[in-house]
N, C-alpha and C positions, 0 to 999 in steps of 0.2 A: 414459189418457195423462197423463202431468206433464210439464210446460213448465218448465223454473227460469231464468228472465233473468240470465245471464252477465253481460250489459252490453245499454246500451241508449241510447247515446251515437250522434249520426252525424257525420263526417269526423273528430275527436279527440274522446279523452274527455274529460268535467268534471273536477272537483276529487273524488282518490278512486274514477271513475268506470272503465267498460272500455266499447268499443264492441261492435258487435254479436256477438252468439253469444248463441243459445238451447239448450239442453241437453232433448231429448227423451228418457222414459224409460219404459220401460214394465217389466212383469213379464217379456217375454223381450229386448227391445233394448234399447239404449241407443246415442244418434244426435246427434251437433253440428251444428246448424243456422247455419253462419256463423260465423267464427273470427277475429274481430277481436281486433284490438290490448287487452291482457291479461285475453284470455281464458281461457287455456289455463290460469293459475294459478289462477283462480277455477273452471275444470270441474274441478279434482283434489278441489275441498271434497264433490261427487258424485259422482266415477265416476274412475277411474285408468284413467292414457292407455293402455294393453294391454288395456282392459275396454272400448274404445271399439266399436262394430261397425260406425261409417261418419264422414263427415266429409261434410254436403252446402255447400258451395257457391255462394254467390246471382250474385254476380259478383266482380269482380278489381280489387276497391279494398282498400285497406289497412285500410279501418273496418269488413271484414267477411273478411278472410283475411289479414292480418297476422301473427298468431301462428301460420300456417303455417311460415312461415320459423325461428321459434323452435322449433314442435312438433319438425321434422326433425332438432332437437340433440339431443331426449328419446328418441325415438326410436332414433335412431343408438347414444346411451347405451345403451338399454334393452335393443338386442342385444346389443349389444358385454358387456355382464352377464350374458346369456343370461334378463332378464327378459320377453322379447317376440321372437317365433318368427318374426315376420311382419311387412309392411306392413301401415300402417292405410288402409284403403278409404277413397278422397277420389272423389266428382262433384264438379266442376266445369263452369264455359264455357270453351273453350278459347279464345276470344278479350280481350283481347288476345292475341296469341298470343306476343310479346314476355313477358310477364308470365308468363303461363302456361308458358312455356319456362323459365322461371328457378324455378319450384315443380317441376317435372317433375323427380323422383329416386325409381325405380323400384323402388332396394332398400328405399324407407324409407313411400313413397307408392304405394298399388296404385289409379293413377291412371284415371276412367273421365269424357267429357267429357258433358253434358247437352245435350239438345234438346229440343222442347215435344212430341214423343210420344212421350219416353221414360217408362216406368211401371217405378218400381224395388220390389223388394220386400225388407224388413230386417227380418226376424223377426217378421214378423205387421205390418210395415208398409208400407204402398201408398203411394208418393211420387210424385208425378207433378208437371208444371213448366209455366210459361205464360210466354211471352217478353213482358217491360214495354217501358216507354219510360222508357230511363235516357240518360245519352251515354256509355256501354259496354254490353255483354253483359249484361242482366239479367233472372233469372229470380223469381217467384212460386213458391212451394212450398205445396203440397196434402200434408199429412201426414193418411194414415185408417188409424184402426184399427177391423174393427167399422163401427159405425154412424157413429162420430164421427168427425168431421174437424175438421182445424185447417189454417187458411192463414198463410200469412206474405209479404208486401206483396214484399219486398225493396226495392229504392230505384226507385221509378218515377214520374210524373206521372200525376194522373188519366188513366185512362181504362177503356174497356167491356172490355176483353180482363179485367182485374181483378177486373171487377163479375161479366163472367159464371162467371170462375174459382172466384168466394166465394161460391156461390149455396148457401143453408141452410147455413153452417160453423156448427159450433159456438161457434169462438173464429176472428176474424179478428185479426190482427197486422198492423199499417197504422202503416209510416212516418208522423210528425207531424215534418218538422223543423223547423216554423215554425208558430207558431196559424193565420197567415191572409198565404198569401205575396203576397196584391193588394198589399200595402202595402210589400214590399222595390225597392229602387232598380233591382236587376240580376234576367232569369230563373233561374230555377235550376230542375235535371231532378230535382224530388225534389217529394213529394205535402204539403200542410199538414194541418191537422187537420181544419180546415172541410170539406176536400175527402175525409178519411177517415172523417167521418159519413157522408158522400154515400154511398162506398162501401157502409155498412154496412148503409145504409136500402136502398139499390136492391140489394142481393145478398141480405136478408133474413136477415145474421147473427143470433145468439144474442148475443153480446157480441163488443166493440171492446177490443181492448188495444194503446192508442198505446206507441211506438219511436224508435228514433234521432229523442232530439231534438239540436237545435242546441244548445251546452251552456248559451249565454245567455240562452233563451229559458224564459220560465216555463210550466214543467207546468200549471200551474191555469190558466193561457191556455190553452193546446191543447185540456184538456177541455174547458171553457166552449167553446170554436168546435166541436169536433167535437158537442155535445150540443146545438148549434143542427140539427143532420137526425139525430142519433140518437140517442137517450137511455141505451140501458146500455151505459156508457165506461168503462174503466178507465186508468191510464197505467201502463204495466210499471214496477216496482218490482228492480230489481236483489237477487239471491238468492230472491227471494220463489217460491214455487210455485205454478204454476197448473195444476188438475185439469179434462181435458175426461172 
């Protein structure tokens, strides 16, 4: 499996930056993990939108399915030229349902909604979903191929449902939007770094690859707080590829 970091921004991007979307690839699929805000121009630098085989979903924020709204223009183009025969395969939450109704276009989205015992399979890929604690619909993804597995946090606050989801991953992928959020003024429903070592150590990952940061908060903070409970940390690197 290859990972390549679309973006890695949470609620807006930085300077130059895109928010979430990870790009899964293998030898037979190829699969977008979350579709934030300018993503979609960055997946064309590896894979063209008619070569996509799925579109997964986490939840129905704008820093992780934004450029849905955009893809449907490419889309709609790309029949209309007769370059693409079909909709592209989207899971989703269907809640909000508000939101989720406003994405819902059938001829352009072959739309299907997620639960936590849903097990999808994408050409030699085993996906399956764990419900967080976000304040909307949000799911954890389990991408395995093979032996290897990979997780992806989505946006949630510590907790066990996560820990036990990421047990022996290869590569976990854990929200960092903040080094250490003891010290912000107001709660916020999103996990820090400090709290994404915790994860790492107690589910016995292989390696931590921090995400959606806050865009003014410093990378080299998060890892130092996450490398206080777990020592092999990464911070996702936008284009950069990562092999499990």
């Amino acid at each position: 499996m290859e990972i390549v970091v679309l973006g890695r921004y949470g609620s807006f991007p930085g300077k130059d930056g895109a928010c979430s979307g990870y790009f899964i690839k293998t030898d037979k699929s190829a699969v977008l993990i979350d579709c934030g805000n300018g993503t979609i121009g960055r997946l064309q630098r590896y894979c063209r939108i008619e070569d996509l085989d799925a579109i997964v979903i986490s939840h129905l924020h704008d820093d992780h399915m934004g450029d849905l709204r955009v893809l449907r223009y490419a889309i709609e183009t790309k029949q209309a030229f007769g370059e693409l025969d079909h909709p592209i395969k989207v899971f989703m939450p269907k809640n909000p349902t508000v939101i989720a109704e406003g994405i819902y276009h059938p001829d352009l989205f072959d739309t299907e909604y997620i639960h936590e015992d849903m097990v999808i399979e994408i050409k030699g890929l085993l996906l399956r979903f764990a419900l967080m604690k976000h304040s909307i619909e949000s799911y954890a993804v389990s991408i395995e191929e093979g032996q290897k597995k990979v997780v992806y946090s989505a946006d949630t606050v510590y907790n066990e449902e996560l820990i036990t989801f990421s047990k022996n991953a290869n590569l976990l992928i854990n929200e960092a939007t903040f080094a250490d959020i003891s010290s912000l003024k107001a709660p916020v429903p999103h996990m820090d770094a400090l709290h994404a070592g915790l994860v790492a150590k107690r589910a016995g990952v292989k390696q931590l690859l921090l995400t959606h940061f806050w865009y003014e908060e410093s990378v080299d903070r998060c890892i130092e707080a996450a490398k206080q409970n777990f020592d092999n940390v990464l911070a996702a690197d936008e284009f950069k590829n990562y092999t499990v």
